[in-house]
Backbone as CSV, one residue per row, in Angstrom:
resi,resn,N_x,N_y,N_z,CA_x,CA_y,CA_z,C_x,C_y,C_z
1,UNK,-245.349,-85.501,122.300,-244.330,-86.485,122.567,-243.304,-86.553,121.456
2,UNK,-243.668,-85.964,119.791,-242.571,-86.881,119.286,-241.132,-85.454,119.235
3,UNK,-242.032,-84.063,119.646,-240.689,-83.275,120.144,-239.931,-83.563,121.131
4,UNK,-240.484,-84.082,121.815,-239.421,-84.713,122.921,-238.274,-85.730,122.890
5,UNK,-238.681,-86.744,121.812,-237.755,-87.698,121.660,-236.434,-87.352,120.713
6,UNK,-236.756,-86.095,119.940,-236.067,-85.337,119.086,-234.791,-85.425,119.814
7,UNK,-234.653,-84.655,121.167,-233.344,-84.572,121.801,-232.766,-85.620,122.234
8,UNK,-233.536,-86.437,122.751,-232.836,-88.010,122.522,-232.393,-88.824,121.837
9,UNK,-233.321,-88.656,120.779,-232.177,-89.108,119.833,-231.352,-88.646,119.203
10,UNK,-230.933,-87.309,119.131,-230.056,-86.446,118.760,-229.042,-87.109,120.107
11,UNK,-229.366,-87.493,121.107,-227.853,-87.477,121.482,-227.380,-88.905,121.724
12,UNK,-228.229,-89.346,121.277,-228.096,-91.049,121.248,-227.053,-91.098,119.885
13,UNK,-227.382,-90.641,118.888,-226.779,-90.307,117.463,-225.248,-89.641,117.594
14,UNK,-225.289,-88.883,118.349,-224.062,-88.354,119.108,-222.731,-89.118,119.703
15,UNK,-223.801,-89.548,120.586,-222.671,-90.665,121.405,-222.474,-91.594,120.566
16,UNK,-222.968,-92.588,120.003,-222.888,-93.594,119.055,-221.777,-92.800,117.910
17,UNK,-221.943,-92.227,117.613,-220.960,-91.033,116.243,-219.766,-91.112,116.904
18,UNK,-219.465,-90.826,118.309,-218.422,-90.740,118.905,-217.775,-91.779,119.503
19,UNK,-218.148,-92.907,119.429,-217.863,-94.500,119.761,-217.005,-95.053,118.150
20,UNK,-217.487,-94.595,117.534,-217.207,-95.042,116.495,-215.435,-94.450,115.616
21,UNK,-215.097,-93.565,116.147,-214.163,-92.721,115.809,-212.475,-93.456,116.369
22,UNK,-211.851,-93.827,115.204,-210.090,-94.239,115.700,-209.429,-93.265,116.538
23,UNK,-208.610,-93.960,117.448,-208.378,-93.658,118.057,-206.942,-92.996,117.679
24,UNK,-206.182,-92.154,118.039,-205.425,-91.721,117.668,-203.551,-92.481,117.845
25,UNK,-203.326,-92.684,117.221,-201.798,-93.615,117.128,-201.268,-93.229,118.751
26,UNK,-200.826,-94.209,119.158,-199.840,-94.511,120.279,-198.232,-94.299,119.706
27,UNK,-197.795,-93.560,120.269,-196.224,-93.082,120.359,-196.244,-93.833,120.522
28,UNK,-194.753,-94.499,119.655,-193.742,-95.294,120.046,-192.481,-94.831,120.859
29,UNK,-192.407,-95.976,121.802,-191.738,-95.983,122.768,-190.351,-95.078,122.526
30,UNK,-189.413,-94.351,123.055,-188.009,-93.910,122.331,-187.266,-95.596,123.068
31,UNK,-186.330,-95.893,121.686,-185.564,-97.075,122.028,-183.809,-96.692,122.471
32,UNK,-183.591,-97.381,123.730,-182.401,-96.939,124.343,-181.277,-96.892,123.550
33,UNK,-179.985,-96.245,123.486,-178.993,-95.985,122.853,-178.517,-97.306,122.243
34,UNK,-178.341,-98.295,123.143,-177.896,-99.510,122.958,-178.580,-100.684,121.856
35,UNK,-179.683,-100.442,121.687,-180.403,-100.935,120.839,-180.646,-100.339,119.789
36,UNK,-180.508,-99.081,119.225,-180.337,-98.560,118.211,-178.740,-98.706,116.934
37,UNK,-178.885,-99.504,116.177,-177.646,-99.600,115.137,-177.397,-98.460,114.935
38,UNK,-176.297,-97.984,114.144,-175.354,-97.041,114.297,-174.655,-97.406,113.089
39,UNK,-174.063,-96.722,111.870,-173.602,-96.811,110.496,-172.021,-97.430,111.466
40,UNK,-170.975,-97.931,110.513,-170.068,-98.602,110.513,-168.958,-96.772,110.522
41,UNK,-168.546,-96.955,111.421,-167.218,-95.546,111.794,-167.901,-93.976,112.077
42,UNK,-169.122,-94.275,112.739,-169.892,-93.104,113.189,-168.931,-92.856,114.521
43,UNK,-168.339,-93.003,115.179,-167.636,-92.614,116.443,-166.262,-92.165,116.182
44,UNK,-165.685,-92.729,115.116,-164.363,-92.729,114.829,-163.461,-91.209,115.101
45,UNK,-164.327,-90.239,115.446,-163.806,-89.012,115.221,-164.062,-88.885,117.006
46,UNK,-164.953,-89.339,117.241,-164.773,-89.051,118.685,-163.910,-89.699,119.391
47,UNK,-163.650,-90.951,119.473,-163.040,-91.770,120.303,-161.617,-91.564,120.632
48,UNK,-161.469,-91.294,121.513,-160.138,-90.964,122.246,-158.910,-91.824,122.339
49,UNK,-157.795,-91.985,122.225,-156.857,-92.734,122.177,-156.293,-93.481,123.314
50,UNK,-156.315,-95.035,122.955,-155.895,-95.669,123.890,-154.689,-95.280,124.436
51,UNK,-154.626,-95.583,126.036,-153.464,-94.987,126.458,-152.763,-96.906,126.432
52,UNK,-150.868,-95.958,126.452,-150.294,-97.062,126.906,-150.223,-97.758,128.249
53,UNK,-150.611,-98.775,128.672,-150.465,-99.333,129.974,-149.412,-99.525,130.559
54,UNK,-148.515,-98.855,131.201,-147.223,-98.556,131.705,-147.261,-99.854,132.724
55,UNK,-148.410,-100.300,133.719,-148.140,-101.634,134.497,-148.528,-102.329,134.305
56,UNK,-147.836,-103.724,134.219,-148.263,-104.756,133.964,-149.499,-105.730,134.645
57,UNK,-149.991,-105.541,136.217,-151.190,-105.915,136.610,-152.325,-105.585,135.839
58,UNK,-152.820,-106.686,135.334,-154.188,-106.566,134.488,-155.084,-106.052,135.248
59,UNK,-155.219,-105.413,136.309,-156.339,-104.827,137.441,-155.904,-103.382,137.595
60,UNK,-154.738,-103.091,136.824,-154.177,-101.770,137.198,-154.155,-100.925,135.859
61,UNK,-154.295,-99.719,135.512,-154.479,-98.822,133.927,-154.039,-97.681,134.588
62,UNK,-151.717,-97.910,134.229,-151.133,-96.768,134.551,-150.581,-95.694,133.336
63,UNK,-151.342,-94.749,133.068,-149.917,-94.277,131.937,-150.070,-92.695,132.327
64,UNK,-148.897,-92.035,131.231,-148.620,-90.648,131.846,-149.170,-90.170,131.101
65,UNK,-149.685,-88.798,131.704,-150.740,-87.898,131.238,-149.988,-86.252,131.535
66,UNK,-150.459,-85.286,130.414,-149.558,-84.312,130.625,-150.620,-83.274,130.452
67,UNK,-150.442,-82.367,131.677,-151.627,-81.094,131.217,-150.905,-79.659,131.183
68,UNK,-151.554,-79.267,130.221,-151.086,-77.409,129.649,-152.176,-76.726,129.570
69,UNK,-151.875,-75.825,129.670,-152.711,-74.958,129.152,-152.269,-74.486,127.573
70,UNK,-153.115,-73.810,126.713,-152.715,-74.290,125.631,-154.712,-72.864,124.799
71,UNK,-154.169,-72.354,123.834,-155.068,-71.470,123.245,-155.441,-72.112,122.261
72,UNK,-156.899,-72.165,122.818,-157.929,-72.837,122.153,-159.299,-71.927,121.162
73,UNK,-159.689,-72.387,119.858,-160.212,-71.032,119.355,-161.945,-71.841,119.172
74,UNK,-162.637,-71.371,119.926,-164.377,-71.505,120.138,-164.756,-71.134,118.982
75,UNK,-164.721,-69.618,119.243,-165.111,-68.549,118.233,-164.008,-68.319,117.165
76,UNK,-164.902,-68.418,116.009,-164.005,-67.683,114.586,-163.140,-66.297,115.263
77,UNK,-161.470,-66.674,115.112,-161.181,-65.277,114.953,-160.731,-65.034,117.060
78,UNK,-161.472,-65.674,117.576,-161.086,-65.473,119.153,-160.559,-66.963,119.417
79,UNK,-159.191,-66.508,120.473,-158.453,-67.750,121.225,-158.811,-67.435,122.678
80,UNK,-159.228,-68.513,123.063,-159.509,-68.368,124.460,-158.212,-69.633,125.361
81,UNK,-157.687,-69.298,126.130,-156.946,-70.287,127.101,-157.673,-71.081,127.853
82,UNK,-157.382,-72.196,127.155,-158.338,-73.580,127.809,-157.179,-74.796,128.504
């Protein structure tokens, strides 16, 4: 009998060993754009220029817009027509 109990309690010792073990950290959530602060003139280079409002209805955003084509350089050294 007392070889027998050998494996039992070997896995009694086991499981118990393995109850006992932290659990591994929970990811934090990713927090939406809007809730994340942002340094003071981080956009400044992106932001596009207000246009002038040519009409006066506050429900209306008229102004003139002019398109070209115009060589644009991606690559060092290459102009591509954009």
């Amino acid at each position: 009998m007392r070889c027998s109990a050998y494996p039992w309690l070997l896995t009694s010792v086991v499981l118990i060993g393995g109850c006992e073990r932290e659990l591994p950290p929970v990811a934090e959530v990713p927090q939406a754009a809007r809730d994340v602060s942002q340094p003071d003139g981080w956009a400044d280079d992106l932001a596009l220029p207000v246009p002038e409002d040519l009409n006066p209805d506050p429900n209306v955003l008229e102004f003139n817009l002019e398109a070209r084509i115009e060589n644009l350089e991606f690559i060092a050294g290459f102009k591509t027509p954009a």
